[in-house]
C-alpha positions as CSV (number, residue, x, y, z in Angstrom):
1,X,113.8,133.3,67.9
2,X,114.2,131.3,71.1
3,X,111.1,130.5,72.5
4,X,111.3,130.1,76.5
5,X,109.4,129.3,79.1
6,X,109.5,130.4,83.2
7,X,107.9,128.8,85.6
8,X,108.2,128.5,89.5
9,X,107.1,126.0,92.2
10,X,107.2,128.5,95.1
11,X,105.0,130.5,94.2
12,X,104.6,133.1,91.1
13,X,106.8,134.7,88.5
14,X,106.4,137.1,85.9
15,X,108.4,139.3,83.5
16,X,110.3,142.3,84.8
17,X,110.8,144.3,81.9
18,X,112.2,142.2,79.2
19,X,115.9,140.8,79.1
20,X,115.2,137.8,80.7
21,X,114.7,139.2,83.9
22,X,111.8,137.6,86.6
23,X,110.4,138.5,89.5
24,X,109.1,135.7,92.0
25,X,106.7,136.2,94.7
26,X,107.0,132.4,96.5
27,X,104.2,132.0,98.9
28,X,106.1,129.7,101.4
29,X,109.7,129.6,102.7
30,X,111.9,126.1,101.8
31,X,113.3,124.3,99.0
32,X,111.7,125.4,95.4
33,X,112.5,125.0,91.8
34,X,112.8,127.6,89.4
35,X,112.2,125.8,85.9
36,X,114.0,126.7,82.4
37,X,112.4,125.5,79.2
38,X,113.5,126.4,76.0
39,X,112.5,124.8,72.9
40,X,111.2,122.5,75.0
41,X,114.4,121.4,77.2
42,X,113.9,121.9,80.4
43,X,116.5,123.2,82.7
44,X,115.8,122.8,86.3
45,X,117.0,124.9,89.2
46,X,116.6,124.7,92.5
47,X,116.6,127.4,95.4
48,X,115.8,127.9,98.5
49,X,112.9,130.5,99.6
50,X,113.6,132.5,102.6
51,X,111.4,135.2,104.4
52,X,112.6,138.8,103.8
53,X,114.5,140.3,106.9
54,X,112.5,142.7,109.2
55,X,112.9,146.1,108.4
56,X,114.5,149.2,110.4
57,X,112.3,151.9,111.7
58,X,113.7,155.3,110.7
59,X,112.8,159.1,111.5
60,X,114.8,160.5,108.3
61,X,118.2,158.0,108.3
62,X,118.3,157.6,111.9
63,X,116.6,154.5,113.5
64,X,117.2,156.5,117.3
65,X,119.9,158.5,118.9
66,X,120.4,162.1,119.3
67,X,118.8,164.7,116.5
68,X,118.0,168.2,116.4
69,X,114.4,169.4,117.2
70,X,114.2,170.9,114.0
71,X,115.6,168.2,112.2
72,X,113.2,165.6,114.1
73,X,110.4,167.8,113.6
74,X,110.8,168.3,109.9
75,X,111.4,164.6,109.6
76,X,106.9,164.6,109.2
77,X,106.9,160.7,110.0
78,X,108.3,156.9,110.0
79,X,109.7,155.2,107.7
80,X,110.8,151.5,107.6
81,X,113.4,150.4,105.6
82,X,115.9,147.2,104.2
83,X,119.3,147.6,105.5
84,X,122.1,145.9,103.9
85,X,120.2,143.7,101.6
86,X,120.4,143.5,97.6
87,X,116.0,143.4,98.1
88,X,114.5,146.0,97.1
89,X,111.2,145.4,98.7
90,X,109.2,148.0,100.2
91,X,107.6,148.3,103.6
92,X,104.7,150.9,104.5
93,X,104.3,151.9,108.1
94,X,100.7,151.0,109.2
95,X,100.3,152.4,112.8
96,X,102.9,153.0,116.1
97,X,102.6,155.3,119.7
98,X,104.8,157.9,119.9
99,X,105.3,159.3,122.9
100,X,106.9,162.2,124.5
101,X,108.7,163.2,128.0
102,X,111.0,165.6,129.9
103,X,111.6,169.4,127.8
104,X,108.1,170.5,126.8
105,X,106.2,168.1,128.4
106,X,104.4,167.3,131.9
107,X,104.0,164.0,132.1
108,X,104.2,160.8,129.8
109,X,102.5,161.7,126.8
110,X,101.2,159.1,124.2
111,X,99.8,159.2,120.5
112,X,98.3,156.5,118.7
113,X,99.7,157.3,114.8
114,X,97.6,155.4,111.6
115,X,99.7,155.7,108.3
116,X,103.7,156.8,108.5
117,X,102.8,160.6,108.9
118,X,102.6,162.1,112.3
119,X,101.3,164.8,111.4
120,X,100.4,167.9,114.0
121,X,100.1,166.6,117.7
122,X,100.6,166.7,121.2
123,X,103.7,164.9,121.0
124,X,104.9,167.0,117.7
125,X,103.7,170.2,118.5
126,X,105.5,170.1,122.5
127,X,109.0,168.8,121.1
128,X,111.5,171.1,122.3
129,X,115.5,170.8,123.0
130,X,115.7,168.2,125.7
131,X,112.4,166.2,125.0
132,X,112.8,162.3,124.6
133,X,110.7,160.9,121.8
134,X,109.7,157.3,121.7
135,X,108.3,155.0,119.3
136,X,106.7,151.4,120.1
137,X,104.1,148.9,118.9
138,X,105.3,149.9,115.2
139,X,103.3,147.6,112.8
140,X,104.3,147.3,109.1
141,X,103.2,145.9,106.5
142,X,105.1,144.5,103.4
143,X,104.4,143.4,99.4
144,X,103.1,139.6,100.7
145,X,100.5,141.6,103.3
146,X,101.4,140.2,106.3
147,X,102.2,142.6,109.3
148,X,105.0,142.8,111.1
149,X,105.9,144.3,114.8
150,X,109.5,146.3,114.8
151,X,111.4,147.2,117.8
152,X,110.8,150.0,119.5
153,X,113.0,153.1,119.0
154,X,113.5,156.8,121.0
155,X,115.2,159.9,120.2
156,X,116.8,163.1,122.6
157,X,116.3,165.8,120.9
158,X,118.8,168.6,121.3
């Protein structure tokens, strides 16, 4: 048998399940080289590293618009996700405000969320048919640990 060597000067790779299949985690974005060696010829390629794109906020599949109460409601939390990338990287919501105005609600009212769940609160619990739902200051986090800030987002429920 073949015996064949990976390595990578971007950063780290590793197996992914046999088949001659990698996965690299570089640690900085720019030129790199992923290196071939079998029985010791080495076959040299080079790439370029980039930084993944930001993710989209979503309640469900929506990132803002109109939605149902009860669809909203049910929803239970935040998500960010990928959108139209071959990556499958994923992104976990660490903490956003979401605030509430007009149906069901007196004034402005914010809530400071830890985690992607909203779980039961004043904003939740007053959402009604004509309430306006925003989200801002959403950090996430991804696989390399560094957190990023995503665009706000609202919703009019209906």
């Amino acid at each position: 048998a073949e015996r064949m060597t990976v390595s990578f000067t971007g950063g780290s790779i590793t197996p992914a399940g046999g088949g001659g299949k990698y996965i690299a985690k570089p640690t900085t974005p720019g030129p790199a080289t992923v290196n071939v060696s079998i029985e010791g010829r080495n076959s040299p390629f080079p790439i370029r590293v980039k930084y993944l794109p930001d993710p989209i906020p979503v309640v469900g599949q929506k990132s803002g618009g109109q939605e149902s109460s009860a669809v909203f409601k049910a929803q239970g939390g935040l998500r960010a996700i990928l959108k139209d990338t071959e990556f499958d990287a994923p992104f976990t919501v660490v903490s956003y405000t979401m605030a509430g105005i007009g149906q069901g609600f007196q004034q402005y009212t914010p809530v400071q969320i830890t985690g992607s769940q909203w779980g039961s609160n004043a904003v939740i619990s007053n959402c009604r048919p004509g309430s306006q739902v925003f989200f801002d200051d959403i950090i996430v986090e991804g696989q390399d640990r560094k957190k990023r800030k995503l665009p706000s987002i609202s919703f009019q429920l209906k």
